[in-house]
TORGU-258287 format. One line per 3 residues: number of its first residue (from 1); their letters; for each residue x, y, z of C-alpha. Coordinates in Angstrom, 1 decimal, m for minus. Layout:
N
NUM	A	X/Y/Z | ...
END
This chain:
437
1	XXX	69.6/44.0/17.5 | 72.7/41.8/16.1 | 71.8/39.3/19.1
4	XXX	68.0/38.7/18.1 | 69.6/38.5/14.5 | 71.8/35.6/15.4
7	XXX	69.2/34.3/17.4 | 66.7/34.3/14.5 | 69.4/32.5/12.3
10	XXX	70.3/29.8/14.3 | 66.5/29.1/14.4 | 65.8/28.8/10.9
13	XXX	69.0/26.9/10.7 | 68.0/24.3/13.0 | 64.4/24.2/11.5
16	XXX	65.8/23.8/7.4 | 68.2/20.8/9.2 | 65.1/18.6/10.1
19	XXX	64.9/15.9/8.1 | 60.9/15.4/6.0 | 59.1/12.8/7.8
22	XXX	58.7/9.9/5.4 | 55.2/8.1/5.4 | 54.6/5.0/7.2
25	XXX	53.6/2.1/5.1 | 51.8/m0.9/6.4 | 51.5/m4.0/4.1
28	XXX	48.6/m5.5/3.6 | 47.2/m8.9/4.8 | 46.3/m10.0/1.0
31	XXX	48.1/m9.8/m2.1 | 44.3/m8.9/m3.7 | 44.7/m5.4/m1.3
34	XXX	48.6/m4.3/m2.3 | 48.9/m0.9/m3.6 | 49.9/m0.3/m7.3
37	XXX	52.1/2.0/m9.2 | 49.0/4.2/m9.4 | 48.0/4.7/m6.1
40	XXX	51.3/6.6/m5.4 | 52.4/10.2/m6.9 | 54.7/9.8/m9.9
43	XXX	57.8/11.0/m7.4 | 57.4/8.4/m5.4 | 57.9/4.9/m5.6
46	XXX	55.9/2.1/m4.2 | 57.3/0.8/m0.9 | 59.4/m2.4/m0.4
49	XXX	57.8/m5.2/m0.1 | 54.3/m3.9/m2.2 | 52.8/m6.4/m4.9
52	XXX	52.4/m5.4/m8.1 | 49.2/m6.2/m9.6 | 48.2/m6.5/m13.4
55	XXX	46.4/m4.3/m15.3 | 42.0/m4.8/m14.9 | 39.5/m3.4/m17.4
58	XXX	36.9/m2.5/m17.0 | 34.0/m4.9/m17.8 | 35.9/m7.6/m15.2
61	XXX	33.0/m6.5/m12.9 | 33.8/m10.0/m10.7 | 37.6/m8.9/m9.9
64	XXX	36.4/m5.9/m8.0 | 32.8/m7.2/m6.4 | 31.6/m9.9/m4.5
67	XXX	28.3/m12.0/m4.0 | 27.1/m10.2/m0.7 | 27.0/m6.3/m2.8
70	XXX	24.1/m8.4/m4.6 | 22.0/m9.4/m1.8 | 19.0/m6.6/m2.5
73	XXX	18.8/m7.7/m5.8 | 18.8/m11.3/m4.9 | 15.5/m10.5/m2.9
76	XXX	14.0/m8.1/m5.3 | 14.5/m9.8/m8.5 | 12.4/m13.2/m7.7
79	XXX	9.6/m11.0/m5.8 | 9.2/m9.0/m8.8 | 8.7/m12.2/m11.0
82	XXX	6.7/m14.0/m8.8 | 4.3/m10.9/m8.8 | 4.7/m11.1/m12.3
85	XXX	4.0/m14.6/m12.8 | 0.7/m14.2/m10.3 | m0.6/m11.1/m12.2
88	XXX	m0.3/m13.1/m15.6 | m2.0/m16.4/m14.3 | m5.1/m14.1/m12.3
91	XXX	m5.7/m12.3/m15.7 | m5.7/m15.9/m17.9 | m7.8/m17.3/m15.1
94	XXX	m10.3/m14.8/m15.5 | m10.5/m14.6/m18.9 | m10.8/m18.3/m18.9
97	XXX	m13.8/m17.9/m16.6 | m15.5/m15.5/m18.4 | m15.0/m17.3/m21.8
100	XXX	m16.9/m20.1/m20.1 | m19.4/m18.5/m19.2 | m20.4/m17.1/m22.4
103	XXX	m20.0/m20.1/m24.2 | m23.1/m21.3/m21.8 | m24.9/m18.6/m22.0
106	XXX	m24.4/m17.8/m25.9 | m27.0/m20.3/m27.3 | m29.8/m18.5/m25.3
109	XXX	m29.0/m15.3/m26.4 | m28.8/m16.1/m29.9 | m32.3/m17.6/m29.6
112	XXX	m34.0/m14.4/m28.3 | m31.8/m11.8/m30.0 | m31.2/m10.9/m33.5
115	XXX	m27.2/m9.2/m32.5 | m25.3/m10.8/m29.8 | m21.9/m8.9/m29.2
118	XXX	m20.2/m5.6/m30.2 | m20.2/m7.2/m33.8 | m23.8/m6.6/m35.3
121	XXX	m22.2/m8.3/m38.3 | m21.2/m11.1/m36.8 | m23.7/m14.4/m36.1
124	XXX	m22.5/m17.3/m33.5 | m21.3/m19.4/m36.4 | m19.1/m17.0/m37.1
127	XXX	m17.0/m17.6/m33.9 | m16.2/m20.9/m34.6 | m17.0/m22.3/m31.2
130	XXX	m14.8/m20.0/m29.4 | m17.2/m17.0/m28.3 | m14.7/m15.1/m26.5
133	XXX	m14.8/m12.7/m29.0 | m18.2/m12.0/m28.0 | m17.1/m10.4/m24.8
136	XXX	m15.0/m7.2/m24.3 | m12.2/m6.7/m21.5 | m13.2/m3.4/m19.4
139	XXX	m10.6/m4.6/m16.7 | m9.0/m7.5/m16.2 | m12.0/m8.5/m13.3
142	XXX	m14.7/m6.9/m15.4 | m15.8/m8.8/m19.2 | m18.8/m7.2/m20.7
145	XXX	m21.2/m7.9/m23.5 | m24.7/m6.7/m25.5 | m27.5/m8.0/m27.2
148	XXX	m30.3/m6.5/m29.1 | m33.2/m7.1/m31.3 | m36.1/m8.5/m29.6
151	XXX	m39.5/m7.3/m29.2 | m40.3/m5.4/m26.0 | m36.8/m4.9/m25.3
154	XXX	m34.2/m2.3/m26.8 | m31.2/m4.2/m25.2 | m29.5/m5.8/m22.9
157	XXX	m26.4/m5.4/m20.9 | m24.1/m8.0/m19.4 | m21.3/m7.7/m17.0
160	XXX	m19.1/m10.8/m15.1 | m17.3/m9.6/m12.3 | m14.5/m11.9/m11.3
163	XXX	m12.1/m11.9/m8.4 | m9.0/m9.5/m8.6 | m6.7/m12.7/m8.6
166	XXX	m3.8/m11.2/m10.6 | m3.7/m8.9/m7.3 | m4.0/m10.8/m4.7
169	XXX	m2.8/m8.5/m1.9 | m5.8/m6.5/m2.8 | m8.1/m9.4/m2.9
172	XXX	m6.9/m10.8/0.6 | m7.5/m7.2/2.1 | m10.6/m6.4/0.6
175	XXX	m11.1/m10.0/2.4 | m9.9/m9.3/5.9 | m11.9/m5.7/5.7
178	XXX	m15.5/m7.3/4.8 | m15.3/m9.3/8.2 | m14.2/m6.2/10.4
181	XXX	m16.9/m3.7/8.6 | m20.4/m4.6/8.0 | m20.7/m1.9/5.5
184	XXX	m17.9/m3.4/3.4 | m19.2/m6.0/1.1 | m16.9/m9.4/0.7
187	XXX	m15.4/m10.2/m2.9 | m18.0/m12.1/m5.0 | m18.0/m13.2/m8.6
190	XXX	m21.2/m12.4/m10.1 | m22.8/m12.1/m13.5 | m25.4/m8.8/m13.7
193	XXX	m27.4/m8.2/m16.6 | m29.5/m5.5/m17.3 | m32.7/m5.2/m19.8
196	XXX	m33.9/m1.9/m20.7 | m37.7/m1.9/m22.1 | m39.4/m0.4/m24.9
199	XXX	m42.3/0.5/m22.7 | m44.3/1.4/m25.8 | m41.1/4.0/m27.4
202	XXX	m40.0/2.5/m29.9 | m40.0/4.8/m32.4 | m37.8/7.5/m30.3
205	XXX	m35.1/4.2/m29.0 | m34.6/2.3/m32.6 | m31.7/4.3/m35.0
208	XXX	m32.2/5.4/m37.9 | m29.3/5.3/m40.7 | m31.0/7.2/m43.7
211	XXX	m33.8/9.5/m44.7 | m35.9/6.6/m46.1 | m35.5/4.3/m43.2
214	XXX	m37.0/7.4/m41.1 | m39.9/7.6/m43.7 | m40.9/4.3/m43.3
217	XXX	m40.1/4.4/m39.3 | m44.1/5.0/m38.4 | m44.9/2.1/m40.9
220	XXX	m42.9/m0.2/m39.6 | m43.6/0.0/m36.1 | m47.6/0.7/m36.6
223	XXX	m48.3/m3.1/m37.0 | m46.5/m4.2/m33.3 | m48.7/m4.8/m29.8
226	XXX	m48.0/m2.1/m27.6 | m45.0/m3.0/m25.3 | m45.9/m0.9/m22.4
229	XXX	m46.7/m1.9/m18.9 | m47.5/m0.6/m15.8 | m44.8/1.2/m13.5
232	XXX	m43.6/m1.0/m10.4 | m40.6/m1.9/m8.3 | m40.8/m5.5/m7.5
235	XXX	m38.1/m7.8/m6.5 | m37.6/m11.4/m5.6 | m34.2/m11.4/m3.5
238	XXX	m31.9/m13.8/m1.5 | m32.2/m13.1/2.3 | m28.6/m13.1/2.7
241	XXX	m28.9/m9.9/m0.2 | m31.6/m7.9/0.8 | m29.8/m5.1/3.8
244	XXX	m27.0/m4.4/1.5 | m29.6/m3.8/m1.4 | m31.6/m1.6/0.9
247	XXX	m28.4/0.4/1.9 | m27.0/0.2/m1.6 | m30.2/1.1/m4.2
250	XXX	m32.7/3.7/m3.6 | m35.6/2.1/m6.2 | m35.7/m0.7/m3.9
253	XXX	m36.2/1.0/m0.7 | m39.3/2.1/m1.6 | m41.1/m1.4/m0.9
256	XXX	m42.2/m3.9/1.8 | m40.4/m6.9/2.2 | m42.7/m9.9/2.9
259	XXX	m41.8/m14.0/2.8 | m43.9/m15.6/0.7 | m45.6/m19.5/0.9
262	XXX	m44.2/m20.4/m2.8 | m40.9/m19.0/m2.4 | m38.1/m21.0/m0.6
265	XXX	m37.2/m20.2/3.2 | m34.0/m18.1/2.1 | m35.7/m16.1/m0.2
268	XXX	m38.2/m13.4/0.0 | m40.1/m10.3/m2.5 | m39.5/m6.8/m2.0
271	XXX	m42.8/m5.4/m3.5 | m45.0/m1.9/m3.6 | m48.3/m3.6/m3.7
274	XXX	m49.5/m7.4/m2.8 | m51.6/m7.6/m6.0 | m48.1/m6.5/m7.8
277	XXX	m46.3/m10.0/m6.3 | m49.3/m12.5/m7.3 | m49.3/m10.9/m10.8
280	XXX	m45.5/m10.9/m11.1 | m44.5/m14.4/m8.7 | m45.1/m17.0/m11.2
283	XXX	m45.0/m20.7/m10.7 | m42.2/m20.8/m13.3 | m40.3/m18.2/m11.8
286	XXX	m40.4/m19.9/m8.4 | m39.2/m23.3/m9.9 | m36.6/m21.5/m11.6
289	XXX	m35.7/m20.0/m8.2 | m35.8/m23.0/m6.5 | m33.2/m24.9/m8.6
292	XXX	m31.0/m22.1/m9.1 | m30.3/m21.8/m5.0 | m27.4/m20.2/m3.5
295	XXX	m26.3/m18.9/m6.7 | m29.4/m16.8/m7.3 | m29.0/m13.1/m5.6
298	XXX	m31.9/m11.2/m6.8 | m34.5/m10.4/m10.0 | m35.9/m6.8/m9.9
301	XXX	m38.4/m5.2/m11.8 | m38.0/m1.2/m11.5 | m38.6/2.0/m13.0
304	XXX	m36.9/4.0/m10.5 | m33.1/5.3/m10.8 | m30.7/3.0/m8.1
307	XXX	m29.1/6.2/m6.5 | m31.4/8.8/m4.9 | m31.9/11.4/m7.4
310	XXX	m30.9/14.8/m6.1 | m32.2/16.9/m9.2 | m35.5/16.2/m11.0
313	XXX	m34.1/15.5/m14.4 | m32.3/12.2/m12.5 | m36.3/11.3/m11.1
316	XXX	m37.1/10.5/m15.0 | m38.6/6.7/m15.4 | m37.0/4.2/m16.8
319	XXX	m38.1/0.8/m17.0 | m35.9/m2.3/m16.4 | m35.2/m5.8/m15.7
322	XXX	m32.0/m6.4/m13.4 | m30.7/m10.0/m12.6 | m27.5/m10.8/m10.2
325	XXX	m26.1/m15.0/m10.2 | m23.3/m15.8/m8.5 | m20.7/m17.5/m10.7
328	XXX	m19.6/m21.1/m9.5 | m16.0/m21.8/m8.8 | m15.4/m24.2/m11.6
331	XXX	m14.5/m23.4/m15.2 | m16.6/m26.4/m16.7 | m19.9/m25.3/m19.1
334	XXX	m21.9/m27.8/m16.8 | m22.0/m25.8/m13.5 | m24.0/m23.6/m15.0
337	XXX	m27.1/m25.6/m15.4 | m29.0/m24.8/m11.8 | m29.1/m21.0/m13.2
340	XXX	m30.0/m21.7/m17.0 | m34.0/m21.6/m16.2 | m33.5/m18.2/m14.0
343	XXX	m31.3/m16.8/m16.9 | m34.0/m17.8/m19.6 | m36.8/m16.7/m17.8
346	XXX	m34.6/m13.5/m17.4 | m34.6/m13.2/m20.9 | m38.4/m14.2/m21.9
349	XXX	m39.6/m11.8/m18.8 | m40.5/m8.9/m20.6 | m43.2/m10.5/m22.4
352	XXX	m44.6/m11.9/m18.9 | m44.4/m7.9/m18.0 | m46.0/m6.4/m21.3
355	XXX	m49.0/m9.5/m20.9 | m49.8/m9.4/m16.9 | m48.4/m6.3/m15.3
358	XXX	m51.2/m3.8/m15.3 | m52.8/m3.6/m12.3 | m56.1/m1.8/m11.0
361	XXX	m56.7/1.6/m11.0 | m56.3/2.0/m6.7 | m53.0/0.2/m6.8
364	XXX	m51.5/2.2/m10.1 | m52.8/5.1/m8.7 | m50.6/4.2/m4.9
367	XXX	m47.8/3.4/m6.8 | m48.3/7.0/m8.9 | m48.3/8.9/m5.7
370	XXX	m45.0/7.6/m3.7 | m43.5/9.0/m7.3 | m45.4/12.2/m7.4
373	XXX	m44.6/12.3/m3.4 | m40.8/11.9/m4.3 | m41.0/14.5/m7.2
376	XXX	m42.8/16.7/m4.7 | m39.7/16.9/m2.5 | m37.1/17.2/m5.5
379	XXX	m39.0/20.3/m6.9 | m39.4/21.7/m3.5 | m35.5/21.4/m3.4
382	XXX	m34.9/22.7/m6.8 | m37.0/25.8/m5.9 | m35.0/26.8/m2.8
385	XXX	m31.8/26.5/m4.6 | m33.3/28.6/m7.8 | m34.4/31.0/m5.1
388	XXX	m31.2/30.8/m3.2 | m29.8/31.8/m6.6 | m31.8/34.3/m7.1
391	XXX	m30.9/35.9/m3.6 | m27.4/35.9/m4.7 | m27.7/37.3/m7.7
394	XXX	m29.9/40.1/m6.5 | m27.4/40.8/m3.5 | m24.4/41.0/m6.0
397	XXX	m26.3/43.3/m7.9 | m27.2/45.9/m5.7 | m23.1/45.6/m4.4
400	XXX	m22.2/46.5/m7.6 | m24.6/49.8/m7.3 | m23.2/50.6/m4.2
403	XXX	m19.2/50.4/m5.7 | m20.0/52.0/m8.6 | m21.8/55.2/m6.1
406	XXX	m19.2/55.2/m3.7 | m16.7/55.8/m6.1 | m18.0/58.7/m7.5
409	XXX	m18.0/60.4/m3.9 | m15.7/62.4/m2.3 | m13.4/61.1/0.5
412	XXX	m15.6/63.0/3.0 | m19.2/62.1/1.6 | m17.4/58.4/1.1
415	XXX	m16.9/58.9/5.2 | m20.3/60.0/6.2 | m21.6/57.3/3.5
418	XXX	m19.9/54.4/5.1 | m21.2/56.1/8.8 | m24.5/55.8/7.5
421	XXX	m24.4/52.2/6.2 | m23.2/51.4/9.4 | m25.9/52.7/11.8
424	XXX	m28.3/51.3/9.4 | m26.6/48.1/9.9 | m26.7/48.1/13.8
427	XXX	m30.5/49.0/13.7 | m31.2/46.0/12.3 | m29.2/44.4/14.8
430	XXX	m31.0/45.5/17.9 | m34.3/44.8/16.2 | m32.9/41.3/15.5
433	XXX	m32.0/41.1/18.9 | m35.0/42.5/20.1 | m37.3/39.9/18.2
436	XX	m35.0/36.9/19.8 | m35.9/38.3/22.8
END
């Protein structure tokens, strides 16, 4: 025991001689990289030899960063504005372009409308020149306007559609996507207006404001012509325009398409009926045509909805006039002359419907029967889904019967209950089966 003792001491001896190891310090290549008092502990001292630097604060960002930590921003930053800069320029373009086009189109619709604009009290001389204010923004591709008061019509919508050029990533895909797909459509700009008839209803489509303008209602509208006219769907469309309709609306896949001697080669009518198209095909629609050209997409008389109706409230006719121009690339009022006559006799073509378009009993009566045909089919469809309701119902019904007896039994009638529902269930099985076979 006193030997291990000793031997013990000696060890702990030997190991409490050992001198502490004292760190190694390397001094750096720069004077910018020596240590300070600070990056020792307060019992130590710096080493020999190690600069002492003066005190930074804090803002002096540039004393403890360098160009290359900003290189991300450097290529962020000016991508950001550029898009910037391109998105405010595409939406100024636009809005250019559609001011233009108003200001052309402004005169005529002050001449065959009592309102023009969102601003019934508001005239054109109130603008000051600049009719801009006569259109509203629905997106920055999309300006929109409105016009009522005329006789046979209850108004007018107008839409320009312009290029997305504040986006033009978009634009160039939407591009590149209409050459690889047939069924995609390229970007166009386009101006498509819409005139929704009287058809002889006034009295349910003008407002009212007052009790006394609804007493006088029947007066005032007892002395007018009647503005009805016959139902049709009759269309005089651009070649390059008349698939993609087709695929696109369902009124106009319910006629024939046929070239005809008046019209230009690279043009053509979409029509129910050949005594509809020399009623309809004037001579100073086809000049008006003619001059208007590539621009010109399509004029369509219809009364039918432009998406297949599914329910028969959606088969409910509605009669319109629907024009489509394309929209020329420059800015300047002049361009728009070729498509003035079209646009005019756009305007005025409601009175050509309400004075020529009834037809003779046999081709009203052709007409009548694709719709009846159609509304055939919808209520054929609305009865199997009522009776498919019915079924339901009726099925849900007698489940609940069934619950509410089962519970009342006893585990063991339960049991034989459930036996019994189940034989019943394979009878009719077999007999299934059997009839199959």
């Amino acid at each position: 025991m006193l030997l291990i003792g000793r031997s013990l001491l000696t060890d702990f001896a030997d190991f409490a001689s050992a001198p502490s190891p004292s760190p190694i310090y390397n001094p750096p290549s720069d004077s910018s990289d020596a240590p300070t008092a600070a990056s020792f502990p307060e019992h130590e001292t710096l080493p020999t030899g190690a600069a002492k630097l003066p005190y930074t604060k804090w803002y002096r960002v540039w004393e403890r960063t360098s160009p290359r930590d900003f290189y991300a921003e450097a290529i962020i930053i000016p991508f950001i504005l550029v898009l910037a800069l391109v998105h405010i320029w595409g939406r100024r373009k636009n809005k250019r372009k559609a001011s233009v086009w108003i200001a052309a189109h402004a005169p005529n619709l002050e001449r065959e409308f009592a309102s023009v604009g969102f601003d019934k009290r508001k005239v054109l001389a109130d603008y000051g020149g600049d009719f801009s204010g006569l259109l509203k923004e629905k997106s920055a591709q999309e300006y929109i306007t409105y016009a009522t008061g005329r006789q046979n019509v209850a108004f007018v919508d107008l839409k320009v559609k312009l290029f997305k050029r504040y986006n033009p990533l978009t634009l160039v895909v939407e591009t590149a996507l209409s050459f690889l797909f047939e069924t995609i459509r390229p970007p166009k700009e386009v101006m498509e207006a819409t005139i929704y008839a009287f058809d002889g209803k006034e009295k349910d489509l003008v407002p009212v404001k007052s009790k006394a303008e609804l007493d006088a209602k029947d007066s005032r509208f007892k002395g007018l012509p009647n503005s009805g006219f016959d139902a049709c769907v009759w269309a005089v469309v651009h070649k390059e325009q008349m698939k993609g309709l087709r695929d696109e609306r369902y009124d106009v896949s319910l006629t024939a398409t046929k070239d005809h001697k008046n019209l230009p080669q690279w043009a053509s009518v979409m029509s129910e009926s050949a005594e509809v198209t020399e009623t309809l095909l004037t001579k100073d629609l086809v000049e008006a045509v003619e001059k208007a050209g590539d621009a010109f997409e399509y004029l369509i008389v219809t009364d039918q909805p432009v998406d297949k109706p599914v329910k028969l409230n959606e088969a409910t006719p509605r009669k319109r006039v629907i024009i489509s121009l394309r929209l020329p690339s420059s800015t300047h009022a002049s361009a728009y002359e070729p498509t003035m006559p079209i646009f005019e006799y756009f305007l005025k073509m409601p009175d050509t419907l309400v004075a020529t378009a009834h037809f003779r009993g046999e081709v009203t009566r052709k007409i009548r029967a694709t719709r009846e045909e159609e509304t055939r089919k919808l209520k054929k469809a609305d009865e199997g889904e009522k009776a498919e309701e019915r079924r339901l119902e009726a099925e849900k019904k007698k489940k609940e019967i069934r619950d509410t007896r089962l519970k009342g039994l006893s585990a063991e009638e339960q049991r034989k209950f459930l036996e019994r529902e189940r034989e019943k269930g394979q009878k009719k099985q077999e007999k299934k089966m059997s009839r199959k076979a």
